[in-house]
C-alpha positions, 0 to 999 in steps of 0.5 A: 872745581879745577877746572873752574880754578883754572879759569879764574887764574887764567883771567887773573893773569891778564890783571897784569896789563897796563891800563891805558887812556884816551888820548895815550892809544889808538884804535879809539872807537873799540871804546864807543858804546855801538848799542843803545843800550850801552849808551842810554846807562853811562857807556857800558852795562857790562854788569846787567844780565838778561836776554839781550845780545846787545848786552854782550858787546860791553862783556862776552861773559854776559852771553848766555841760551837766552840770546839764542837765533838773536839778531841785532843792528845799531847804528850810531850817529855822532854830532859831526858827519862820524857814522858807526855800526854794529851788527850782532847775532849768537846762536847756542849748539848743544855740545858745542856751547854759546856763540856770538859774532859781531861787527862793527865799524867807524866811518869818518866820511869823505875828505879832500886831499891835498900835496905837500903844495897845496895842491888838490889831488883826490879824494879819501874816506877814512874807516874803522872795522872790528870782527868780533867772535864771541864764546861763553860758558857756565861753570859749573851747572850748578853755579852763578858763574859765566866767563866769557872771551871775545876775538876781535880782528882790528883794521883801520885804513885811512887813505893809503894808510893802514893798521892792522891788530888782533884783541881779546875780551875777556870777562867773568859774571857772578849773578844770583837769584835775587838780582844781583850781578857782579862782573869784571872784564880786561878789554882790549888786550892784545897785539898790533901787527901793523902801523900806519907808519913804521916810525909811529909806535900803536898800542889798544886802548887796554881795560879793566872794569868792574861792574856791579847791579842790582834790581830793586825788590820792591821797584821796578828799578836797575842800578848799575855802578861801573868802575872803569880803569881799575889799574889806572889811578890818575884819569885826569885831563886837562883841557888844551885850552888852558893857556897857563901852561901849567900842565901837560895833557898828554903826559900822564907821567905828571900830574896835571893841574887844572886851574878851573874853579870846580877843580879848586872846590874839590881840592878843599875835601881832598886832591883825589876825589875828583880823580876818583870819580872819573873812574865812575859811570852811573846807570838805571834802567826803570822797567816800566813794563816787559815791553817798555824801559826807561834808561838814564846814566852818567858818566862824571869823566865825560862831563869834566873831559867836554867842559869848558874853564867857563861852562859844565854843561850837561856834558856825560848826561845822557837817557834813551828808551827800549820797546818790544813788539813780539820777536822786535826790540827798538832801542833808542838813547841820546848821549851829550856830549860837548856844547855843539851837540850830542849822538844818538844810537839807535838799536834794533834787535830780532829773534829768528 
């Protein structure tokens, strides 16, 4: 029980951090949900146990025996000509214990340069690179409990540009019998050593997330609920669009005030409601078979942060499927994410 005690308030104490939001950070894309997974319930399933090593890339603490010889590959496609991969295998060593490496990556394409004339002179691409090692353990034996870290080297180069981080990923995992599973993870904590600019502070896109989800008894159904930002209140952004002036959205000293309708009909039952959703992502799996699941999610802050004054949409909607064929998986999921278009992830899992 010490040791267990130790654990936890090792965890507890990265509580302390300042969560940061988009817009506010850099190194955007450790946000990205790279496995199709992830992306067909919302974003994340940092709560959901199982045997797939796609699951440890939302949280470490979710690695466990059963990924053990996995392989996985995703690829990402956004709407524009943005590409983004994510390789993954974990293998168990018997006094060692459970571990996990992953790399993903964001690719930004080709771009034309320019000098300060107009003038053309080459051409550059633009990309993201994250190296991740990944460690669990199960304390004690005779216990639900699983905590898990997650090292992440960081790079971006963009033409001569070029940044470098360290970050680590740490998550605890509750899960029973019954189906029932309860996790946090602080995401993103860490150092950047080197910006692209040495006049232009950088910072990570700090995290803390609450998950929970539970499989129906009687359904062959799985809901997943996740609160995102646990130590940040006001998620509100205001679209630069709105020319009233009346809000910055980049200052989230203030609060920003959104002049649409749907903003003024949730101001009648509380200015903070609408707040408090975009904290909030919604998931369920429905497990048709053990070769085949359904996938749908929602994620509320996708929906108000890609809609227009004018239009919702189904901006934050999105859905995918999973099939196993003997050691294969293929994962397929589809998020909308503006009017112009959506991406799509898709996701290939082997057990060597």
């Amino acid at each position: 029980m010490k040791k267990l005690s130790l654990y936890f308030v090792l965890f507890l104490s990265f509580l302390s951090i300042k969560a940061q939001v988009g817009g506010n950070t850099n190194f955007a894309f450790l946000d990205l949900p790279m496995t199709g997974r992830a992306a067909g319930v919302g974003g994340t399933n940092m709560s959901v146990w199982g045997n797939d090593i796609n699951l440890v890339q939302s949280n470490p603490a979710l690695l466990n025996k059963n990924m053990h010889k996995q392989i996985a590959l995703n690829y990402y496609n956004n709407s524009s000509r943005f590409n983004c991969g994510y390789l993954a295998y974990a293998h168990h060593f018997e006094k060692a214990g459970m571990f996990g490496a992953s790399f993903n990556f964001l690719n930004y394409g080709k771009f034309n340069g320019y000098d300060e004339f107009g003038n053309e002179t080459n051409t550059f691409r633009a990309n993201d690179y994250s190296l991740n090692l990944n460690y669990s353990i199960h304390l004690p034996e005779d216990t639900c409990f699983n905590l898990g870290v997650s090292v992440k080297t960081i790079l971006s180069q963009y033409e001569s540009y070029k940044a470098f981080a360290n970050a680590i990923d740490l998550g605890a995992t509750y899960h029973t019998k019954k189906n029932f599973v309860i996790s946090l993870v602080a995401k993103n904590v860490g150092k950047v050593w080197k910006e692209f600019t040495p006049t232009v502070p950088m910072s990570l896109p700090t995290t803390v997330q609450l998950g929970i989800s539970k499989k129906l008894s009687k359904a062959p159904i799985r809901l997943i609920v996740v609160y995102d930002n646990l130590l940040k209140w006001n998620m509100k952004y205001v679209s630069p669009i709105d020319t009233a002036g009346q809000s910055n959205p980049f200052d989230s000293s203030k609060e920003p005030v959104d002049s649409t309708k749907f903003q003024k009909f949730y101001k009648r039952f509380g200015s903070n409601t609408d707040n408090f959703f975009r904290h909030m992502s919604f998931g369920t799996e429905i497990l048709l078979s053990k070769n085949f699941m359904i996938m749908l999610g929602y994620n509320y802050r996708r929906q108000r942060e890609y809609s227009l004054p004018e239009r919702r949409g189904a901006n934050g909607l999105c859905f995918g499927f999973q099939v196993k064929i003997k050691k294969f998986q293929f994962v397929y999921a589809y998020r909308q994410m503006a009017f112009a278009g959506g991406s799509s992830v898709l996701g290939l899992t082997y057990k060597l």
